[in-house]
C-alpha positions, 0 to 999 in steps of 0.5 A: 507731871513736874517739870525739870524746876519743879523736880530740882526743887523737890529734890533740893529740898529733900536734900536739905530737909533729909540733912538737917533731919540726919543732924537733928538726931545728934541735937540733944548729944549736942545740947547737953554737952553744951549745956554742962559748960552753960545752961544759957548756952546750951539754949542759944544753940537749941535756939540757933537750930531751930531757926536755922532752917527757915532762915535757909529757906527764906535766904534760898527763897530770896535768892531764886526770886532774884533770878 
């Protein structure tokens, strides 16, 4: 049985993950409209959203442990 954190995890979580994954479906829109003014740029931002999550769960991590 899951607990009320544990649950509130697992949904926060799919929440998240549910999200990102809607936003990751308009990446490569984003990244060739980006990349016709820079291919540099465009990089960067495929660059941006592949960090993004782990540096969001690693933040999340990092502020429940404090509490």
């Amino acid at each position: 049985m899951m607990d009320r954190e544990t649950r509130q995890t697992a949904l926060a979580t799919f929440l998240i993950l549910g999200v990102f994954g809607t936003f990751l479906y308009f990446v490569p829109t984003i990244m060739l409209a980006v990349g016709e003014i820079s291919p540099v740029l465009g990089a960067l931002v495929i660059g941006a959203v592949l960090v993004t999550p782990f540096l969001f769960f690693w933040l999340r991590s990092r502020f429940r442990n404090r509490n």
